[in-house]
N, C-alpha and C positions, 0 to 999 in steps of 0.2 A: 054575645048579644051584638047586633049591627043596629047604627044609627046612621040612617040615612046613607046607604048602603058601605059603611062604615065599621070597623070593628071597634069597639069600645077598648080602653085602654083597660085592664085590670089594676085594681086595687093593689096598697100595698101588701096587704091581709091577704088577697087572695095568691098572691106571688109568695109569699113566706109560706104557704099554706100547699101551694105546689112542689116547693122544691122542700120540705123539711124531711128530711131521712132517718129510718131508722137505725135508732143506737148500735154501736159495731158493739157486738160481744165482747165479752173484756174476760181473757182467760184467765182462770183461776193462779193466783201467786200460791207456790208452795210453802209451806209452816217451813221448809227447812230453810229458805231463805228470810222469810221473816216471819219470826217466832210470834211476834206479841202485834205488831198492825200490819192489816195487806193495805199495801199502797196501790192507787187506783195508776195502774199502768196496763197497756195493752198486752203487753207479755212480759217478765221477770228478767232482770239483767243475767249475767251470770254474775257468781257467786262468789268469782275470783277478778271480778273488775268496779274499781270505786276510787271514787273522786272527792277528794278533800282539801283544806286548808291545812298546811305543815309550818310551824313556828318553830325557830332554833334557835339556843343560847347556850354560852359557854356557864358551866356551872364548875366551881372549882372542887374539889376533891372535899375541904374540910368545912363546905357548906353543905354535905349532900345530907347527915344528920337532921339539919337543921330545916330544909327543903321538905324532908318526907313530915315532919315534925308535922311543917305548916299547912299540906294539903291531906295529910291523913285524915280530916275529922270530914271531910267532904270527897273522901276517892275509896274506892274497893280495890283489893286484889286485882289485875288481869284476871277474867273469869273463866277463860281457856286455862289456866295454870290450878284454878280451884276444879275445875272438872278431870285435869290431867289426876289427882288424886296424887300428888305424890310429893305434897309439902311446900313447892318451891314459892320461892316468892319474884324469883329471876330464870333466867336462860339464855343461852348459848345462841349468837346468831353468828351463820359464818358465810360468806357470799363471796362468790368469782365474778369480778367483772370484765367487761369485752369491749376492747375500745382496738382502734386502728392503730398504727405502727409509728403513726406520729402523735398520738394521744389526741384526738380530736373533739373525743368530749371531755379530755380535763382540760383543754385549750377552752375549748364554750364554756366550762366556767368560770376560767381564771380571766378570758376577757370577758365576763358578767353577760355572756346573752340572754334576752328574756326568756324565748323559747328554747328548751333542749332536751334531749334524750340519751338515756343510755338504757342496758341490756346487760344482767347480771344472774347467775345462778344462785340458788339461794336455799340454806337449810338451817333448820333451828338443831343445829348438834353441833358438837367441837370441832368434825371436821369431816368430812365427804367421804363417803365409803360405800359401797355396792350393796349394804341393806340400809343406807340413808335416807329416807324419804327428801325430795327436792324438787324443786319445782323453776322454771325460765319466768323470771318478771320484765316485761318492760316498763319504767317508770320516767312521765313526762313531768317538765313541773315548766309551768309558765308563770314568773316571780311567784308567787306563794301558795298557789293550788298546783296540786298533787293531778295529777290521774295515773292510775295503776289497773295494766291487764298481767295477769298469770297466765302461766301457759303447763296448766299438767303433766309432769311425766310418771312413766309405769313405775312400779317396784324395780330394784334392780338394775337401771339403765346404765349407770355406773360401773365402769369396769378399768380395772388397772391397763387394760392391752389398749387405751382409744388416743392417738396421737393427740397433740392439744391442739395443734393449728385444723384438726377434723374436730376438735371437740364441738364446737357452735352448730356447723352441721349434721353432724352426730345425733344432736338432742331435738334438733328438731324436725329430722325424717323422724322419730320414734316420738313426738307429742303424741298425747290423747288426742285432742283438737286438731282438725288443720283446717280454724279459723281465720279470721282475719287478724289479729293479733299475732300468727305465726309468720301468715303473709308479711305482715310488716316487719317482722323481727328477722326474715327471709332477706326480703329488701335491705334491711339498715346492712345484715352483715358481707351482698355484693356489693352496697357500694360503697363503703368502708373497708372492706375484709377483715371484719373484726376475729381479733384475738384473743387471749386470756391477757391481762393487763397485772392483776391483784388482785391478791385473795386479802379482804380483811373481815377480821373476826373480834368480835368484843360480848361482853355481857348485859344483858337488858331488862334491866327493872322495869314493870310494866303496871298504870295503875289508870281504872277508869273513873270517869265522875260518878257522883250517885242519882243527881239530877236527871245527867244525859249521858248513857252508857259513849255514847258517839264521839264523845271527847274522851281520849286518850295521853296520858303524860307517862313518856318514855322516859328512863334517864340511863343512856350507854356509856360504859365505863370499864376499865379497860381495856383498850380498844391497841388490837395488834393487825397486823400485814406483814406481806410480804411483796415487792414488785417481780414483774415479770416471772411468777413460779415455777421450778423447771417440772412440778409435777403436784395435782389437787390430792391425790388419794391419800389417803391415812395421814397421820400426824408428818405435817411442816413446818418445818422453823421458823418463826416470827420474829418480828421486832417491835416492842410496845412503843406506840407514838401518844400514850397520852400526853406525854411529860414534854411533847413538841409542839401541842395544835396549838400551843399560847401564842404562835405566831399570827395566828389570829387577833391576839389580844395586844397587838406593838408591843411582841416580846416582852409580858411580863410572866416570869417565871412562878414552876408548880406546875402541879396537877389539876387539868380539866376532866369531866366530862361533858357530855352532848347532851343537852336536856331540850326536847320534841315537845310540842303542842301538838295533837291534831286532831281537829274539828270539824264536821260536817257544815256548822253554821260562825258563830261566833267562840272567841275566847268567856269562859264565864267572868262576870265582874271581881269574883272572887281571885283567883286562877291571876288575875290582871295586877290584883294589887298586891299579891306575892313577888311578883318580879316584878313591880317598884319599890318594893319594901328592901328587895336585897339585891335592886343597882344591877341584875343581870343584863349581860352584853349579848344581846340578838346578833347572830352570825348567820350568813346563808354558805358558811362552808361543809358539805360533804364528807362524811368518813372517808367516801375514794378519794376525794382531793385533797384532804390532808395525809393519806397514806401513802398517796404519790409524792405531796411536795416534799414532805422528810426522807422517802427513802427510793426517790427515783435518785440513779448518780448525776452528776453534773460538775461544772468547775463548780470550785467554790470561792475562788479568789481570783483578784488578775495579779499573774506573777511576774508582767513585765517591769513594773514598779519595782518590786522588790532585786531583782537581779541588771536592774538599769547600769549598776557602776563595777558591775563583776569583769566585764570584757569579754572578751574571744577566751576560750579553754582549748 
């Protein structure tokens, strides 16, 4: 409409009314990622990447009784373990980790960076073997949330003949994927050159809320490695460091295990006042970094003190 030969400005109404667009299609979420509500997202994440809240405390050995006692009337089973059909109430996780030649991400955590990553092989069995099923995670944690990408490999990828300074490459010319996730797992290990560092292996009681399946209370116990392994396949010799991570605790001696929070949203209020009922000690140390601190070598002492008044020999 012209006034006076003049265009008329348009209403607000009539500008919201031009530019309103129709709704993008919102592709159907599969049942297999989520079983009980579709979430209104534009397409479905994958199935092997998720982002959490992770809680850690030393839990001592002749409390763990006492611990299952207090969150049993409010936790289920691991529901994976009830569908596995075959009794357990626990299982076997055992991981390779890949760190550089100067140990760069135990260095980022032992001087506490916010940000950091590492890059670990990973199977729920006692030990690696060419009908193992395993899978490459990389796991970021910025102070207390988690993010975790998987990265599929085939049946069989495993083989006793794969030199281990080609193992990292190895695994991931032959992912399923060659996402973005492998990209970046591609990246981390040129500009690192990462390695095989430790293998550590422990056992994992595993128990969900009934509330919120989504809160999960781990408790790993005992917990073995090896550094620098001359070889992952079949059964390697360990060395159990539970009976060392109290160096966490200003050396006080006994047995720990690792007891995990992990939650999409909040701790439950419940869940909260268990561990102030029984004084647990929140720790942000890592299975790898306490399986390096105990059994990487190093001095252990300074011995010019002691042979100060020995002389010339």
């Amino acid at each position: 409409m012209k006034v006076g030969g003049l265009h008329e400005l348009p209403t607000l109404r009539e500008v919201a009314r031009r530019t309103r667009r129709e709704p993008r299609p919102v592709a159907q979420t599969s049942d297999a990622y989520y079983p009980e509500v579709a979430e209104r997202r534009v397409a479905p994440r994958a199935p092997l990447h998720f982002q959490r809240i992770e809680l850690k405390y030393f839990l001592p050995y002749r409390w763990l009784d006492h611990f299952v006692e207090r969150v049993s009337r409010r936790t289920n089973v691991d529901p994976y373990l009830v569908r596995e059909g075959r009794g357990r109430t626990r299982y076997p996780v055992t991981s390779l980790y890949f760190d550089s030649w100067d140990l760069a991400a135990w260095e980022e955590k032992d001087g506490g960076q916010f940000f950091r990553r590492k890059i670990r092989l990973r199977t729920y069995e006692e030990e690696f073997s060419e009908q193992t099923p395993c899978f490459l995670e990389i796991k970021r944690r910025l102070d207390a949330v988690v993010l975790k990408d998987r990265i599929g490999l085939p049946a069989g990828v495993l083989t006793d003949d794969i030199p281990l300074a080609r193992l990292l490459p190895y695994l991931l010319e032959r992912a399923e994927d060659q996402d973005e996730t492998a990209a970046e797992a591609s990246m981390m290990r040129g500009w690192l050159n990462l390695q095989p560092s430790a293998i550590v292996r422990y056992q994992r009681a595993a128990l969900v809320a009934k509330e919120d399946p989504n809160t999960r209370i781990t408790i790993d116990h005992d917990i073995q490695g090896v550094f620098r392994p001359p070889t992952i396949m079949g059964t390697v010799p360990m060395r159990g460091v539970d009976n060392l991570i109290a160096t966490g605790m200003n050396a006080i001696s006994g047995k720990y295990a690792l007891l995990e929070i992990k939650s999409n949203n909040v701790i439950p209020s419940w869940l909260h006042e268990v561990i102030q009922d029984m004084e647990l000690a929140r720790t942000a140390y890592s299975k790898y970094y306490l399986v390096v601190l105990a059994l990487r070598p190093g001095v252990a002492e300074d011995c010019a003190a002691a042979f100060a008044d020995e002389g010339d020999l």
